[in-house]
C-alpha positions as a Markdown table, in Angstrom:
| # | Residue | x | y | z |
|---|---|---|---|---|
| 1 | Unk | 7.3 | 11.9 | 4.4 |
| 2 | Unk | 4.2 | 13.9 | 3.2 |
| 3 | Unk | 4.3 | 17.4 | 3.8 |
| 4 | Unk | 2.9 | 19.0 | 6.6 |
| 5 | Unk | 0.3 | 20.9 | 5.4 |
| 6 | Unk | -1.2 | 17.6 | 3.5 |
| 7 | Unk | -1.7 | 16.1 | 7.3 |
| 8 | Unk | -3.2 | 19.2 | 8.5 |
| 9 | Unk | -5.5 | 18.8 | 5.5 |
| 10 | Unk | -6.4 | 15.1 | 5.7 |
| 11 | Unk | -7.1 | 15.4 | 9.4 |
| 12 | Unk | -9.5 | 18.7 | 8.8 |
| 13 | Unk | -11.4 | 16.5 | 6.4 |
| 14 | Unk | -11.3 | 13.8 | 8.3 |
| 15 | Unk | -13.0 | 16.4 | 11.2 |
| 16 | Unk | -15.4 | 17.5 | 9.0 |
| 17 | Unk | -16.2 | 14.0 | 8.1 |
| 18 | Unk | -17.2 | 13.1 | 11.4 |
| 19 | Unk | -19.4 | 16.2 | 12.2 |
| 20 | Unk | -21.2 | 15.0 | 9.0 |
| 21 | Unk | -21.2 | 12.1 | 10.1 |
| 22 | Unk | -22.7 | 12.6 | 13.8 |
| 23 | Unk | -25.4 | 15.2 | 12.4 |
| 24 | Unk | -26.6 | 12.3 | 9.7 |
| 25 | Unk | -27.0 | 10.2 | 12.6 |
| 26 | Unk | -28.8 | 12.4 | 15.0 |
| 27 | Unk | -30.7 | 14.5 | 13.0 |
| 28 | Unk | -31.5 | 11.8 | 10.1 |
| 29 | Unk | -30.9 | 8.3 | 11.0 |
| 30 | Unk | -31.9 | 8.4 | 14.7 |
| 31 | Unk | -35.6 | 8.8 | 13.7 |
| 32 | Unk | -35.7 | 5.8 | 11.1 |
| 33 | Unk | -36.4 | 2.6 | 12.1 |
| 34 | Unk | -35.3 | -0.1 | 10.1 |
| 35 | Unk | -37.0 | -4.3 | 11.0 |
| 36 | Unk | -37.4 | -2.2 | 14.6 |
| 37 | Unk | -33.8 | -1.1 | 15.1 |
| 38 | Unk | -32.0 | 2.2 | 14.3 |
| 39 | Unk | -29.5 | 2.7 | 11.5 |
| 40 | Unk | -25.9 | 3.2 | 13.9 |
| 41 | Unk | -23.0 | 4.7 | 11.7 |
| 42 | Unk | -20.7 | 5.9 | 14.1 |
| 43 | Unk | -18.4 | 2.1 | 14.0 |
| 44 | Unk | -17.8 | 2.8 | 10.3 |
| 45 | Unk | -15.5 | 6.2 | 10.5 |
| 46 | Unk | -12.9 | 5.0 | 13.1 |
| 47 | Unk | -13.2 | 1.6 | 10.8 |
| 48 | Unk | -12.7 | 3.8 | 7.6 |
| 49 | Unk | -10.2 | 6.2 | 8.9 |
| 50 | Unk | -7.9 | 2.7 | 9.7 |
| 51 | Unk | -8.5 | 1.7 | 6.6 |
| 52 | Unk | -6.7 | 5.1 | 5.1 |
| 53 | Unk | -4.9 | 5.6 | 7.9 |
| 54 | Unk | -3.4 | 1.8 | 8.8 |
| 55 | Unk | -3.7 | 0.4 | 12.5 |
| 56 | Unk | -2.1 | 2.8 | 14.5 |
| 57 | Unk | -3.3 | 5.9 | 13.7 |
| 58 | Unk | -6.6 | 4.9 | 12.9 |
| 59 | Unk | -6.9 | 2.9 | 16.2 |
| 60 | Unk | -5.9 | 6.4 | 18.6 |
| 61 | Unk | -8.6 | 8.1 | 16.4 |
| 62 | Unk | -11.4 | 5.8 | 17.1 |
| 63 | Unk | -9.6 | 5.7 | 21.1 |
| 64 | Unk | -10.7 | 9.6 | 20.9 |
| 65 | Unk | -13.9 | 9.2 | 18.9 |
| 66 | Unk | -14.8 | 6.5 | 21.4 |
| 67 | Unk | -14.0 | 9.1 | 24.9 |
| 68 | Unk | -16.0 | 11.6 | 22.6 |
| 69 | Unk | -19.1 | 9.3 | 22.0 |
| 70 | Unk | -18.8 | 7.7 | 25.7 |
| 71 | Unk | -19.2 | 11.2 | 27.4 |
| 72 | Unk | -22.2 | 12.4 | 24.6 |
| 73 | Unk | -24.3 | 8.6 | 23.9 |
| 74 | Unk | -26.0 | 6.7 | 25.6 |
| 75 | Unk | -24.4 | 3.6 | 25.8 |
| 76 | Unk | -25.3 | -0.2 | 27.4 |
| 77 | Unk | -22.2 | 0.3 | 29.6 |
| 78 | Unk | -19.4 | 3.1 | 30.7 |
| 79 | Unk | -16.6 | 3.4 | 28.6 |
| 80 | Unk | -18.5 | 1.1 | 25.6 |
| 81 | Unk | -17.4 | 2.9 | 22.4 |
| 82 | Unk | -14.0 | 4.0 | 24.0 |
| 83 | Unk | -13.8 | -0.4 | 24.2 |
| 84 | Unk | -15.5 | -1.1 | 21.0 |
| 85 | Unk | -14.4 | 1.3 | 18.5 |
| 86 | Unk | -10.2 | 1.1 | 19.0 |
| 87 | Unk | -10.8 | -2.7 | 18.0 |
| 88 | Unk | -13.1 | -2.1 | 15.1 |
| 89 | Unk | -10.0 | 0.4 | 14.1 |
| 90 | Unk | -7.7 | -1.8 | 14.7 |
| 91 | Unk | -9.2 | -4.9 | 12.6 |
| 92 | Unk | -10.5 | -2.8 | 9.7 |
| 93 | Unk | -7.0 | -1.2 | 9.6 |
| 94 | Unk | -5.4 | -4.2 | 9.5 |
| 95 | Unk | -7.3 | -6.0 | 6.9 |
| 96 | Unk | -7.2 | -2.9 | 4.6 |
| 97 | Unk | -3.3 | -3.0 | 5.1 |
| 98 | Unk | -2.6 | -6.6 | 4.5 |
| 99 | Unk | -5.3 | -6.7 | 1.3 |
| 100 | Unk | -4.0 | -3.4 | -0.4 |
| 101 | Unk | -0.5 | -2.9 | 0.5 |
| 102 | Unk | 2.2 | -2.9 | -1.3 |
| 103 | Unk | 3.1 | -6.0 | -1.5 |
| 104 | Unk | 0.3 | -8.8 | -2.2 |
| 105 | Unk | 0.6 | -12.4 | -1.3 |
| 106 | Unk | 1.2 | -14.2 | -4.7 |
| 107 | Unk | -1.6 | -15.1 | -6.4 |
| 108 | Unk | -4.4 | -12.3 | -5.0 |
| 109 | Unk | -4.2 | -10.0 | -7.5 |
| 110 | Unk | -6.3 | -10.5 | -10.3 |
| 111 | Unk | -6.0 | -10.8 | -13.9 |
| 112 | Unk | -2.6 | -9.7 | -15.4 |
| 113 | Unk | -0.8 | -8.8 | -12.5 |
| 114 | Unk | -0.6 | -11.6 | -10.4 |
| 115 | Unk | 0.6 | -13.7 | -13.7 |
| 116 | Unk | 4.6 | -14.4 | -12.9 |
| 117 | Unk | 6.7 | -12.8 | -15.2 |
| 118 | Unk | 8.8 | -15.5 | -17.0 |
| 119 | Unk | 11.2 | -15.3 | -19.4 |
| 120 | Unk | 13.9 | -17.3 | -21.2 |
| 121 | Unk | 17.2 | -16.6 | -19.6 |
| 122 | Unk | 20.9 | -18.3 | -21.2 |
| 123 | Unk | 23.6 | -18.4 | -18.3 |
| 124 | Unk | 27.4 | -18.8 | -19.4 |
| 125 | Unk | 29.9 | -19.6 | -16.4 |
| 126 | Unk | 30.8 | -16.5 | -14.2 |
| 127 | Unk | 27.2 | -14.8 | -14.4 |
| 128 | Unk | 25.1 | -14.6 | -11.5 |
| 129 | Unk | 21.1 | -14.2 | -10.6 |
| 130 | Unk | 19.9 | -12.3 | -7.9 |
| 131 | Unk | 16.5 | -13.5 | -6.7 |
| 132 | Unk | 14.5 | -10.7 | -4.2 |
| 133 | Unk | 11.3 | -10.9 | -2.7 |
| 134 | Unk | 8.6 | -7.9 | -2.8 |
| 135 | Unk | 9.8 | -7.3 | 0.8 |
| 136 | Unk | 13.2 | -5.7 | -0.4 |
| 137 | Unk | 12.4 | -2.9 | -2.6 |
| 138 | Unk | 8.3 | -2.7 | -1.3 |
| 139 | Unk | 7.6 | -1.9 | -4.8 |
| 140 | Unk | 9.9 | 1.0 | -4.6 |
| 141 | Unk | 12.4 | 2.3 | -6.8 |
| 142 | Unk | 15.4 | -0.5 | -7.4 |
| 143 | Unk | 17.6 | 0.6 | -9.1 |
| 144 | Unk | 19.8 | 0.3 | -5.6 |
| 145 | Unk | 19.8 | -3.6 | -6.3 |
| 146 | Unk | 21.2 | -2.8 | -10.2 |
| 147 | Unk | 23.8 | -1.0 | -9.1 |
| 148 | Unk | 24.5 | -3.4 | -6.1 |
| 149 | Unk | 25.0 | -6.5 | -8.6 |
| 150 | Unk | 26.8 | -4.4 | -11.3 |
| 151 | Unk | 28.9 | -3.9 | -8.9 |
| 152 | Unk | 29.9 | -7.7 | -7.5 |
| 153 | Unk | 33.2 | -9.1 | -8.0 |
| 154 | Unk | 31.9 | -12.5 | -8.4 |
| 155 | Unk | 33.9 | -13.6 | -5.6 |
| 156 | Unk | 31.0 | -14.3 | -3.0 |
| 157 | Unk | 27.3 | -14.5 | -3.6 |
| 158 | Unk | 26.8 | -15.0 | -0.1 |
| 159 | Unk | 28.4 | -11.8 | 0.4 |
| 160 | Unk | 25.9 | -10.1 | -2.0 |
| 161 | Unk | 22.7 | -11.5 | -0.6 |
| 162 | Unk | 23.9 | -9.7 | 2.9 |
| 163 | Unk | 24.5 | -6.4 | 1.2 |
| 164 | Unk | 21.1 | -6.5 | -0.5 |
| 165 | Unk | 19.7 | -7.2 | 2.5 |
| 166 | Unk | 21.7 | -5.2 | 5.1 |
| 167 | Unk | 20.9 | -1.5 | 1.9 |
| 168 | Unk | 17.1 | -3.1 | 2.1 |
| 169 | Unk | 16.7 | -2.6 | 5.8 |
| 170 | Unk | 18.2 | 0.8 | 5.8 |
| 171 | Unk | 15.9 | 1.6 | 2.7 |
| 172 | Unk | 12.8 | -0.2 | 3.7 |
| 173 | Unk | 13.1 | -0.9 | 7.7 |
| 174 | Unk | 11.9 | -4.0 | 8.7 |
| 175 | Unk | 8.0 | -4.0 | 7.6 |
| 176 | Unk | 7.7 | -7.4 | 5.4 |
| 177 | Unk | 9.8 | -10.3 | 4.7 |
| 178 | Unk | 12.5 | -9.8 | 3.0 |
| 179 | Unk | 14.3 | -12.3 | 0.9 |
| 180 | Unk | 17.8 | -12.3 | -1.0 |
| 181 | Unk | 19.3 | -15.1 | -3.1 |
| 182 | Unk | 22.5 | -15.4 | -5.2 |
| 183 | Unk | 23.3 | -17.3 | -7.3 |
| 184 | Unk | 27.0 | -17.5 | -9.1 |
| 185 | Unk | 26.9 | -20.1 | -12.0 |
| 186 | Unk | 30.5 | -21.1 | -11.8 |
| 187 | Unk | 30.8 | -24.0 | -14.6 |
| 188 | Unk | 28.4 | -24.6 | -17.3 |
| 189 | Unk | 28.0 | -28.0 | -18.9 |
């Protein structure tokens, strides 16, 4: 949880970001005219404060930035921007989420880090591979899982995958996928 004065902070700026914004556009861009239309800016700071901000918040910003431009624009109907501006949020938040979270499909990332990491591996009877997708530790610290598997008996690998999973809930809640698979290698040939 960041601390508080940090969200004061971002919020003043993102205040001051929208005054800018709204005196660029009335005192600047209003009087340009551009293939005969007029430069409109307002759409891009709800869009860009769900972009920082992820759906939610950004989309009760641009909810009050809308109410705030419905009662001061002129606009083609009532309650226009208070409509058109939570859903601009909400998409822009939304893509921005799923394209830079923490966890990236496989494969988007370019260059070096979407390459798999592969290594040889030599199993003897009695070991055991824990396989865990992004969801489980969402890039976070894990050494949680390390302990987890230094500490299995070997007895039940089905009983490790639900311990992983049940510690990654309580770590991580519920926000992605999350996969778990053990595997106990009991004979080797």
């Amino acid at each position: 949880m960041l601390p508080k004065s940090y969200v004061v902070f971002k919020w003043v700026v993102y205040a001051i970001a929208t005054l800018f914004l709204c005196a660029l556009q009335s005192l600047l861009l209003n009087h340009i005219r551009v293939l005969g239309l007029t430069p409109f800016l307002y759409p891009v700071l709800p869009a860009a404060v769900a972009m920082f901000e992820g759906s939610r918040r950004g989309t009760v910003f641009a909810l009050l930035f809308g109410i705030a431009c419905d009662l001061l624009l002129p606009a083609p109907f009532r309650g226009f921007f208070t409509l058109i501006f939570p859903v601009a949020a909400f998409v822009a938040g939304g893509v921005a989420e799923r394209l830079c979270g923490e966890s990236l499909p496989a494969g988007v990332a370019a260059g070096e880090l979407s390459a798999p990491d592969a290594f040889p591996l030599s199993l003897d009877a009695g070991d055991c591979v824990l396989l865990v997708s992004d969801g489980v530790t969402t890039g976070k610290d894990d050494r949680w899982v390390r302990k987890l598997l230094s500490e299995f008996d070997g007895l039940s690998p089905q009983a490790l995958a639900a311990q992983v999973l049940q510690e990654s809930g309580i770590r991580s809640g519920a926000g992605d996928d999350r996969t778990v698979i053990a595997i106990k290698l009991d004979v080797r040939k």
